[in-house]
N, C-alpha and C positions, 0 to 999 in steps of 0.2 A: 504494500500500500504506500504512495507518494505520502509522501510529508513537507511540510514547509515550516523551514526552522525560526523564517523572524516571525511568523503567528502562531508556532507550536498546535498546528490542527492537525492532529495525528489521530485522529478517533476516527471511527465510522462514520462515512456522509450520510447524513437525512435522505439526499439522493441518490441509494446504493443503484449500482446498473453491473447484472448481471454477467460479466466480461472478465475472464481473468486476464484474456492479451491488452487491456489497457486498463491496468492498476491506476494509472493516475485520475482514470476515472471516477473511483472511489474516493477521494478525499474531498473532504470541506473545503481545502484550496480551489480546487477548478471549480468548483461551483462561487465561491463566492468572485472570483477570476472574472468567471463568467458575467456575473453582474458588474465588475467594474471594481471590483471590493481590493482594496492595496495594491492597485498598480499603480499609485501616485505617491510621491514624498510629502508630508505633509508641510503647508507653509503656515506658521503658527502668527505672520505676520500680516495675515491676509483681517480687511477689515468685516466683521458680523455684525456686530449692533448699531447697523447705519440707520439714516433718516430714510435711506430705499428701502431699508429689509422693513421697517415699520411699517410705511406706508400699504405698500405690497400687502405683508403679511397680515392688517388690522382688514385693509379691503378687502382680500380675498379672504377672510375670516369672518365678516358681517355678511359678505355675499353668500359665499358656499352653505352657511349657516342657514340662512335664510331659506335659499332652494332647499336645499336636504331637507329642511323641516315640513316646506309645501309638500315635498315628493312622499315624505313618508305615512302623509292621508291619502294615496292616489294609490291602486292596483291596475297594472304592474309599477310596481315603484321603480324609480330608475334615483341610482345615488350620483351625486357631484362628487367622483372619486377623486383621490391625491393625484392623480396621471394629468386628470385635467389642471390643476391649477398648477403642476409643477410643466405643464405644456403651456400655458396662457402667461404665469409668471417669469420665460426666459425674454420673450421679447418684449416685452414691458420695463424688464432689467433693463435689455440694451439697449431700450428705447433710449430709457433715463440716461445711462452711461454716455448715450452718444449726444444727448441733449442738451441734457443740464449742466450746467459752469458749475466748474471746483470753486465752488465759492466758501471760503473759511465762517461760519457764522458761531458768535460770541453773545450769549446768553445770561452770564455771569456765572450762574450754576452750572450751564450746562452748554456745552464747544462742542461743534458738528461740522462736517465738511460735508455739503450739498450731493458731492459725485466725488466720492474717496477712491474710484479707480473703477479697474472692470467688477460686472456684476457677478459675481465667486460663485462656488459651487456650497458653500458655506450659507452663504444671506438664501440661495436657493433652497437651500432645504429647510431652513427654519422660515419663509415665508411658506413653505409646505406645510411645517408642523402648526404654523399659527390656522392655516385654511383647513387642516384637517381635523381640529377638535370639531369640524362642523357634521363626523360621524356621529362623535359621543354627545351632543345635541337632540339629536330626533330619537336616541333612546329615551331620553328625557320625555320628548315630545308627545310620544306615546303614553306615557301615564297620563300627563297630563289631560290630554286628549279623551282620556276614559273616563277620568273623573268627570270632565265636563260635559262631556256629550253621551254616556253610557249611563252615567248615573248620574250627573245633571247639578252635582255641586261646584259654584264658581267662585274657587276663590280667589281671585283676584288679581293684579300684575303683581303684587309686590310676595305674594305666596311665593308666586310661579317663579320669579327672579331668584329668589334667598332658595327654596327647595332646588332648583337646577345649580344651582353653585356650590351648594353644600355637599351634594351626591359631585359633582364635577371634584372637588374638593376632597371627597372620602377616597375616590378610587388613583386622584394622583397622590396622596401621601401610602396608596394602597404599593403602589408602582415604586417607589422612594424606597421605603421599608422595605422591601422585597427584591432590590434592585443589585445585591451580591448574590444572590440566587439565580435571576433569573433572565438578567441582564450583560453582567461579566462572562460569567461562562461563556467560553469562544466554540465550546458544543454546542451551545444553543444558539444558530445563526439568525434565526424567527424571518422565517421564507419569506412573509408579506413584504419584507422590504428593499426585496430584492428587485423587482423592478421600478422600485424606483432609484436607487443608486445606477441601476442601468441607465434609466432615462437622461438622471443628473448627469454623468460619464458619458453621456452620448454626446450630449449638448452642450456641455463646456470643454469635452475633449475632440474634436470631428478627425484628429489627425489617426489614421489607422493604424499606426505603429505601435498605438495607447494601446492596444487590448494581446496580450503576451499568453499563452497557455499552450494552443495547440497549432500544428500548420493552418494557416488562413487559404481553402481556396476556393473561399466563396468573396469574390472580386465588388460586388456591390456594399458599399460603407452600413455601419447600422444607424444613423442620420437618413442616408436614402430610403432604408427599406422599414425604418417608422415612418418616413412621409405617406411612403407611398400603400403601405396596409393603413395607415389611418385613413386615408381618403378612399380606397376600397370600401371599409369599415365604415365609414361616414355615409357614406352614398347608398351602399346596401341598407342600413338600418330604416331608411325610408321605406323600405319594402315592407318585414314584417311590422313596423310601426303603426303606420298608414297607408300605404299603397296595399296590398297584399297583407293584411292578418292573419289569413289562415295561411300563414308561414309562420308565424309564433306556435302556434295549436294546431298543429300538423298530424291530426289526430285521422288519417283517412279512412279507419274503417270504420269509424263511424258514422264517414259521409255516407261510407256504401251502403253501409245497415243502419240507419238513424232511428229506426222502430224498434230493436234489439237492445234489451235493459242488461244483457249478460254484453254483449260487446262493449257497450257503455261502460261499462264497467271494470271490464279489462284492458280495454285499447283508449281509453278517457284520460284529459290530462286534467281536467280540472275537478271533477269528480268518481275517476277513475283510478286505475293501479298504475297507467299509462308504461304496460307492458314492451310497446314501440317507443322505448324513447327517441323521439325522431322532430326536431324542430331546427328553425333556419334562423332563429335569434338569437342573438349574442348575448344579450340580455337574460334569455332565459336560462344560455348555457352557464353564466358566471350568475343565477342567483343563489348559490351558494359561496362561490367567492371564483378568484380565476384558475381557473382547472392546470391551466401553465406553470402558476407558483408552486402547486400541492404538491409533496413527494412522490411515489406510483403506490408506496406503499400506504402511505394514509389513505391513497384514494381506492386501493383494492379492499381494506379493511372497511371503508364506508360503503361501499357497493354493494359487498357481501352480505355488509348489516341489509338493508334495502330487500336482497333478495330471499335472504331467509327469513328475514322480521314483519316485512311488509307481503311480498308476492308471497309468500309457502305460511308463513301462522297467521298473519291478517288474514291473511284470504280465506282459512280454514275455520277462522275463528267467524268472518263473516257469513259463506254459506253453511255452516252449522247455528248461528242464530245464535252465539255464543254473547250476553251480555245484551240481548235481544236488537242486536247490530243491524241484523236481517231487514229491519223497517225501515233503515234509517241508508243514506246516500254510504258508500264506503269513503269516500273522504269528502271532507269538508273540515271546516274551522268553526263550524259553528255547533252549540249545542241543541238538543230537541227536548221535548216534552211525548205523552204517551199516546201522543195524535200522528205523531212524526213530523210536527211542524216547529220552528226555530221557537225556543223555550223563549219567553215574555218574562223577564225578568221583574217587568213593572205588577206581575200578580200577585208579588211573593216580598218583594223588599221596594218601598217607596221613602220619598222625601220626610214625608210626613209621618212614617214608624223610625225616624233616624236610620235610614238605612240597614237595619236591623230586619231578620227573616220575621215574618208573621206565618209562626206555626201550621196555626188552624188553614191559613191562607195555601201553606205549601201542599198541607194532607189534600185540600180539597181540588188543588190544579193538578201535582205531577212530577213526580219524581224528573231528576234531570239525566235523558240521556245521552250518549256520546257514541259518533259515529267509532269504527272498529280500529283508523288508524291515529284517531287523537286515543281513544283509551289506551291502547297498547303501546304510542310512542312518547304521545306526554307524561303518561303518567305510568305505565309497566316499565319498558325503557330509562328513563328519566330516576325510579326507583333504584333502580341495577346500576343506571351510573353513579349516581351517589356513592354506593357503597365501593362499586369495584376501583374507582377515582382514588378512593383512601388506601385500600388494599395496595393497590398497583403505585403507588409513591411508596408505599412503606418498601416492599418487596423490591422493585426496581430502581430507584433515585434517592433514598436514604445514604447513600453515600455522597451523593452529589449537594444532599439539600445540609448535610453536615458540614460541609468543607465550604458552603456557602456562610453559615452561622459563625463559622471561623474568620470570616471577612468584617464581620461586624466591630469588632473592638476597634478592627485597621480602619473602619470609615472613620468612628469615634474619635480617631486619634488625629484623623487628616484633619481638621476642624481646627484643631490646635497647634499644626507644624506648619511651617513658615515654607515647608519643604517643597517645591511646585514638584519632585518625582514622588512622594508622598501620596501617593493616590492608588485606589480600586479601580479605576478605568483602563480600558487599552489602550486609549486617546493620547495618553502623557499626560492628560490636566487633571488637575487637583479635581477631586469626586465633592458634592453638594455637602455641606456639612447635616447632620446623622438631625441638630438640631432646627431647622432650615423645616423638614420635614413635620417633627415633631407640632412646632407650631402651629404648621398647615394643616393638623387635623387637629389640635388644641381649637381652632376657628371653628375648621369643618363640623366638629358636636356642637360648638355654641346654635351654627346656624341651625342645623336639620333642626336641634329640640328647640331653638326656638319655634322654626315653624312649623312644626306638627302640633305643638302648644298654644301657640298664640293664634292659629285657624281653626283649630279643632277639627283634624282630620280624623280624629279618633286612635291614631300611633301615640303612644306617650313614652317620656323620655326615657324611660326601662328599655322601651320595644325599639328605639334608635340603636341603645350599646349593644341590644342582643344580635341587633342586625348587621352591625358593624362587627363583631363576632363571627358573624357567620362567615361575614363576606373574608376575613384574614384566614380563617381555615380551612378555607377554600381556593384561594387566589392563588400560593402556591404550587398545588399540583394543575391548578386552571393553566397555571401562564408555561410550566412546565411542557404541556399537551400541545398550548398553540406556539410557544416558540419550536416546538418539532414541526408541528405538524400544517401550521397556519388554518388547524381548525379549533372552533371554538365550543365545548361542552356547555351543555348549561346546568346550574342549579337550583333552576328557579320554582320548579315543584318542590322542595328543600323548602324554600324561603314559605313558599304558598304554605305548606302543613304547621310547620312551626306557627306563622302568623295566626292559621285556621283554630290552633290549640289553645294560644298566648290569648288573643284578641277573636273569640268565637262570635260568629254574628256581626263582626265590624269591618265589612268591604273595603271602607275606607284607608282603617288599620292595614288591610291586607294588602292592599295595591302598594303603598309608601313603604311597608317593610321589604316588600318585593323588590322597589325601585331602593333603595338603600341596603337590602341584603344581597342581591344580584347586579343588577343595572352599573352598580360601582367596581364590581368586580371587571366587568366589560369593561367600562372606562378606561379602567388602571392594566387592563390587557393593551389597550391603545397607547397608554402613555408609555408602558413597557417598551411597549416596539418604537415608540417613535427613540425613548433613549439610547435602546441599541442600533439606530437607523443614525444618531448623532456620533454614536462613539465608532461604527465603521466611518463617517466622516472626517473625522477628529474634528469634532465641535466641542469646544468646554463645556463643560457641565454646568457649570453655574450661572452661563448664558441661557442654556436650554433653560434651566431651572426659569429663569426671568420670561423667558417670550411664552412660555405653557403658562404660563401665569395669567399674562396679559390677553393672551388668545382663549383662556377659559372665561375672562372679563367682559370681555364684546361678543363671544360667540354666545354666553347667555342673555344677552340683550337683543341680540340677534333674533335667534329664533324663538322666544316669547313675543316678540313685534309681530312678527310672522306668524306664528301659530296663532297669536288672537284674530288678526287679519283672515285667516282662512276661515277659523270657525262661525266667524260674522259676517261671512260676504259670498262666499261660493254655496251657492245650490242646491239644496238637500247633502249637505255633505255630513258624512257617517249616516250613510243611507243607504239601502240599494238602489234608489235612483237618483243618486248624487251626480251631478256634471263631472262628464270626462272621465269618470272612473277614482272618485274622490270619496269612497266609500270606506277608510279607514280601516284596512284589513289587519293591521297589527297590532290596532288598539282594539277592535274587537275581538280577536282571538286572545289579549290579556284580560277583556271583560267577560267574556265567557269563564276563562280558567277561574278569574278573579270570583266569581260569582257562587263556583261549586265551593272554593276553599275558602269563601271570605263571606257569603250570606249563609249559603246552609251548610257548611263548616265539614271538618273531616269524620269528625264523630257521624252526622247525619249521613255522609256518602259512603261509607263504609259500613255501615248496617242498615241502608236500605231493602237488602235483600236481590237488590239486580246480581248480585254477585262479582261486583266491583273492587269485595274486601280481600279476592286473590290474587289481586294485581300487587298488594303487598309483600306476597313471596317473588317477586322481582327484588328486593331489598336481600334476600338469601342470593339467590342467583348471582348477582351482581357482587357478591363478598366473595364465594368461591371460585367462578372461574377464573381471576388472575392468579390463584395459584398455583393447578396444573399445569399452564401454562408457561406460568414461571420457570417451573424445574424441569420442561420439557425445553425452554429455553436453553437452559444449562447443561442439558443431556446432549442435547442435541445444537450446539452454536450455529452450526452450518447450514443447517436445514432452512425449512419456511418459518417453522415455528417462530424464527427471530423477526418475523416480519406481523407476528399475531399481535394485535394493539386491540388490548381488551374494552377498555373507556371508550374507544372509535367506533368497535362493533358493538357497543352497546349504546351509545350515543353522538355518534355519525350523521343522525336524523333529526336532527334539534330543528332544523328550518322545517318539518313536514307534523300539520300542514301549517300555515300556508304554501309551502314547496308542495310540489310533486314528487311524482315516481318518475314523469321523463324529466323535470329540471334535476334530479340526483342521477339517474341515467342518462342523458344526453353529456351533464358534465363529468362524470366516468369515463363516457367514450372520446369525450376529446383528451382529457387530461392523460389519460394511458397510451394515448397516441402520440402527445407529446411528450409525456413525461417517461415513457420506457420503448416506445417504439421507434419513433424518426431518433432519440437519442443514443439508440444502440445501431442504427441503420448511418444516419447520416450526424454525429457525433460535432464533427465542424458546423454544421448549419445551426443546431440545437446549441452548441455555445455560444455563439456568436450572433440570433437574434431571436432566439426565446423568450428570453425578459423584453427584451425592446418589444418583440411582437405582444405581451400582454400589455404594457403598457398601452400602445396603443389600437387594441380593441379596447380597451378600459375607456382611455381617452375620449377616444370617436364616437362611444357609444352614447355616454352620459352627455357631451355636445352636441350631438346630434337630436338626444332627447330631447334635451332644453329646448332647441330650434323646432321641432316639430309641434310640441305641447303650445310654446307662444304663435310661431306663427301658421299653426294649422289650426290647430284643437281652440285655446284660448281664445283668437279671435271671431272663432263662430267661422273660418274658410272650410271646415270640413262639412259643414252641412248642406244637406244633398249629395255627398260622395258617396256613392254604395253602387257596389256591384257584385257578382257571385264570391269572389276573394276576400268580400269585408263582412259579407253573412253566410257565407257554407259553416262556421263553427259556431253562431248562434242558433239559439233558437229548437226550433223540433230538429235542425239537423245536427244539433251541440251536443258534446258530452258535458257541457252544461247543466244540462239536465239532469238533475241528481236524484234521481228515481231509487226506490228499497229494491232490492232483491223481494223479499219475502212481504206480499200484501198486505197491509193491515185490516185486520180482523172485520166482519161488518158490522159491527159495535166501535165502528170508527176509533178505536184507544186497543193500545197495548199497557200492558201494566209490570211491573216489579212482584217480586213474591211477597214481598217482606208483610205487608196485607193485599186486603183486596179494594180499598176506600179508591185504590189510584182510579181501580175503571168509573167512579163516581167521576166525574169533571164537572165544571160548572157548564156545560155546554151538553154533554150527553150524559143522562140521565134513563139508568135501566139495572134491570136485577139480574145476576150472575146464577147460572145451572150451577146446583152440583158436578154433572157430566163436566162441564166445561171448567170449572173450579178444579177438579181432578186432574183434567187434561192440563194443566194451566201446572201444577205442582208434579207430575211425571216429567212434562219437557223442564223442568228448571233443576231437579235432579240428572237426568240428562246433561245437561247444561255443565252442572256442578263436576259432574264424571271426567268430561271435556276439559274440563280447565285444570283440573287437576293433574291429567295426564301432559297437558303443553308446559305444566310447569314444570314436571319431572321433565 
């Protein structure tokens, strides 16, 4: 195996490739090579905290903000990724550089030079990192979004500012804390930021000599061959966007049989298993992230979950009627009631009961049920990773996370030495002092308990530190996962049951521990990466420390402006007939979740009697298999076994649903095309414009968005455009159509065992057979036999 001695990366690449005749394929050098990563000396004299990198980085920081927050009430949502602004912010640079007079300016306090030279690669990545907290924004957005529109509590701008800063605020003192662990480590390369060191290296280095690894004999520069796939990428995205749709939902057997509820159902993207993953959008291929960056192996491990989780036990579990699935669409994001129609939340938990379940109100509407692949992924799945998540750090990375706790004294100490080689960084600069951080969450508790306290969201100050708890014993083997793997686990059924138990009945309670016991953990994954994205730069740390700062400042002003704006002006939005497709699908699917574990709590959903309470033997499952595994690892080093990633096959699916079966399939089959096929085939092409190439389908895709949504969609140009290509996949001919498998009864209601009150509804009114009472308690035995055997 190659090794490279001035970065000591002699461990295993993330991207192993299957080759013993070229070893140097295997190391974490040609791959970070590959992106651009140490093939430059660093100039420690070059300027960063200019009046350009501000300007830049505050603008593209209230912009980027702003859009992401719009796009993230819209389905299909498209993100303002870092490709774009680090594509939009290089000529802007030299716009400046070439414009503006070196003029000295004297402030008293405060001395700047107008245009301190050319525009670096330096001010460009942190006007990146300032535009990019405009992701950990519209996490935010989304609660918000629920509270307001789902369950109809508004409180206020000044709520919405202090809670988005406080949670902004938890997960970067999350990232600090954490940041000898998870960030030094020169194993842990954290893939996401790979093409963007590409991009950056593309565009301040154009000379081809710059890229050093392997024979070059592919003669076109990677400058050319990002222009010219973005504008490929650009121009095509108008097809499935707007011209051409059913190039997104490329679902054609169900054009051919659109009367067939079993096709629908298997060959269906939007309410189906979507068996053909087969679509022409870029968009839909990278909505789980860009299939380019992911390893082959994280990406085989998340397939697999897919195919044995969802196609072989979903599927099993649905035509056997198992959790009485049978009635209800096979996927969806939404929950039902015992009619099969989308549960009304307003019958059960109102303004005016404090948001609090009304009992009597629940017995007599309707147990809450869930389509086959939110039971078994959000909450079976989600179960299993919890547990196997713990297991698999203790077993696997307890060496690593030890020798990390050993770094801690040394930051302590940097604080206090005068020493600039004194430092935990690979950079050469002095590392953030240990109390720098401290501080920052010293605030961060003052703000959340404030305002959880002084709104009365129903969280109290206990349920903040418990949350803040959670989210630390968590973050580690989280950030762990995505610096391998650049996928992200969730814990957010964690956060939901906790809250369900703590604060029983309080929706409220339950949403805000959720955005403060998870939501931060995300954050502080973003900030992660972006510090290991500064210290492959060599950025000072104490710089970054300053522009995360200022960039978590405006970007919360940002998209609060933005998010009230939308909720007051566009259309039915969080609607199903909201304009343009502004139906809120990500806060609905947390107000769904929110509603089982935060109105009728975990005690009520687990002894309803649906038989929902075996999904908690996913918490066993999930603890044992990382350990076979383990020592199958060890038995065997060589094999595949070192390629089994237990937390990925167990939650690889965190986006589904709202994901599909062909957006996790579709980006399977590109990501292993590129990431283990053209790389073992044509080895030169794959290093030298891989990263460039995600960059920009990233790029062109999210620009292109923009451009369509204003000047097609938004100003009313698209109406009257319709022809066979923009309605073949609505409608009676859509797998849309989210039809049951299994009829419901003609007593119009299905019911739960746990009684028989459920067939009572306030709407159908009749008396139950013994015969049929019988029949009704044999299939749910049945039923019970079923589930117990998928758990063995």
């Amino acid at each position: 195996m190659a090794t490279d001695t001035k970065d000591g990366l002699d461990k295993e690449s993330v991207y192993p490739v299957e080759d013993t005749d070229r070893a140097e394929v295997n190391s974490q050098t040609e791959v970070l090579r590959a992106a651009g990563i140490g093939i430059h000396e660093d100039d420690p004299t070059e300027p960063i905290l200019t009046l350009r990198m501000w300007v830049l980085g505050i603008g593209f920081c209230i912009v980027a903000s702003g859009l992401n927050t719009l796009y993230t009430l819209r389905k299909p949502s498209i993100t303002i990724s870092s490709s774009v602004t680090l594509l939009l912010a290089y000529p802007l640079g030299k716009l400046w550089e070439k414009t503006i007079p070196s003029w000295n300016v004297n402030l008293g306090v405060c001395q700047f030079n107008l245009n301190p030279g050319p525009f670096n690669q330096k001010e460009h990545v942190l006007v990146y990192i300032m535009s990019n907290l405009s992701i950990y924004v519209r996490l935010g957005a989304d609660v918000l979004t629920e509270q307001q529109m789902f369950y109809g509590y508004k409180a206020g701008w000044g709520f919405q500012i202090l809670i988005t800063l406080g949670t902004f605020l938890v997960g970067f003192c999350l990232a600090g804390f954490f940041r000898s662990v998870v960030v030094a480590p020169r194993e842990l390369i954290w893939p996401g930021v790979l093409s963007t060191t590409s991009l950056t290296t593309t565009l301040h280095n154009l000379a081809q000599g710059d890229l050093q690894g392997v024979k070059d004999t592919w003669k076109m520069s990677r400058y050319a061959f990002f222009s010219l796939a973005f504008c490929i990428s650009f121009c095509w995205y108008w097809f499935p966007d707007f011209i051409f749709p059913a190039l997104s939902y490329f679902t054609f057997p169900c054009w051919i049989n659109p009367k067939s509820t079993v096709v629908n159902q298997l060959f269906g993207m939007e309410s189906g298993m979507g068996l053909l993953p087969i679509t022409f959008d870029c968009d839909q291929i990278s909505y789980v992230g860009s299939p380019l960056l992911i390893p082959s192996w994280a990406i085989i491990n998340v397939f697999s979950s897919l195919v044995f989780w969802i196609w072989i036990v979903a599927v099993a579990c649905y035509y056997r009627n198992v959790w009485y699935t049978g009635y209800l669409p096979f996927q969806s994001s939404s929950v039902y009631d015992n009619t099969g129609t989308t549960y009304k939340a307003s019958k059960v938990v109102s303004k005016a009961t404090g948001y609090k379940l009304d009992i009597e109100k629940y017995k007599a509407y309707s147990p809450v049920y869930m389509p086959v692949t939110y039971a078994l992924n959000m909450f079976g799945l989600s179960f299993a990773t919890l547990s196997s998540l713990l297991v698999w750090v203790i077993l696997e990375n307890r060496h690593d996370i030890a020798a990390g706790a050993l770094r801690v004294p040394h930051v302590v100490r940097s604080y206090f030495s005068k020493d600039k080689k004194n430092t935990d960084t690979n950079s050469g600069y002095r590392d953030v002092p240990f109390l720098w951080y401290l501080g920052a969450a010293v605030l961060a508790l003052f703000i959340c308990i404030f305002s959880v306290e002084y709104w009365n969201v129903e969280l109290r100050w206990y349920g903040v530190l418990l949350a803040c708890a959670v989210a630390m014993v968590f973050y580690g083997p989280l950030a762990i996962v995505y610096a391998t793997s650049n996928l992200k686990i969730n814990i957010d059924i964690f956060c939901r049951i906790v809250a369900g138990f703590v604060f029983e009945g309080k929706v409220l309670a339950n949403i805000w521990f959720f955005d403060i016991g998870y939501i931060t953990t995300i954050k502080g994954l973003y900030f992660a990466e972006d510090m290991k994205l500064c210290d492959y730069c060599k950025i000072p740390p104490r710089k970054v420390f300053i522009v995360q700062c200022v960039g978590m400042i405006f970007g919360t002003l940002s998209s609060v402006a933005v998010l009230n704006w939308s909720l007051g002006n566009i259309s039915g939005v969080c609607t199903t007939d909201a304009v343009n497709g502004f139906s809120c699908p990500f806060s609905r699917t947390k107000f769904n979740t929110s509603l089982i574990w935060g109105a009728i709590g975990p005690r009520n959903y687990f002894t309803n009697g649906i038989g929902y309470s075996s999904l908690l033997y996913f918490f066993i499952i999930g603890a044992v298999l990382p350990i076979p595994v383990y020592f199958l690892k060890r038995r065997y080093p060589n094999s595949l076994w070192r390629r089994v990633h237990i937390p990925l096959f167990l939650g690889g699916l965190n986006y589904l649903p709202p994901a599909t079966g062909t957006s996790y399939g579709s980006w399977a089959v590109v990501g292993l095309t590129f990431g283990w096929f053209l790389r073992r085939r044509v080895y030169q092409w794959w290093y030298k414009y891989n990263f460039v190439l995600s960059s920009a389908l990233d790029s062109s895709v999210s620009i292109a968005g923009v451009v369509i949504f204003f000047a097609i969609y938004f100003s009313g140009a698209s109406k009257g455009f319709s022809w066979w290509g923009t309605e073949v996949y609505k409608g009676p001919w859509s797998d849309e159509i989210a039809d049951s498998y299994t009829l419901i009864p003609a007593l119009d209601c299905f019911c739960g065992m746990h009684s028989l009150e459920c067939l009572v509804s306030t709407e159908h009114q009749f008396s139950v057979s013994p015969t049929f009472s019988s029949l009704l308690m044999c299939r749910h035995k049945v039923q019970k036999s079923i589930i117990g055997f998928l758990v063995k």
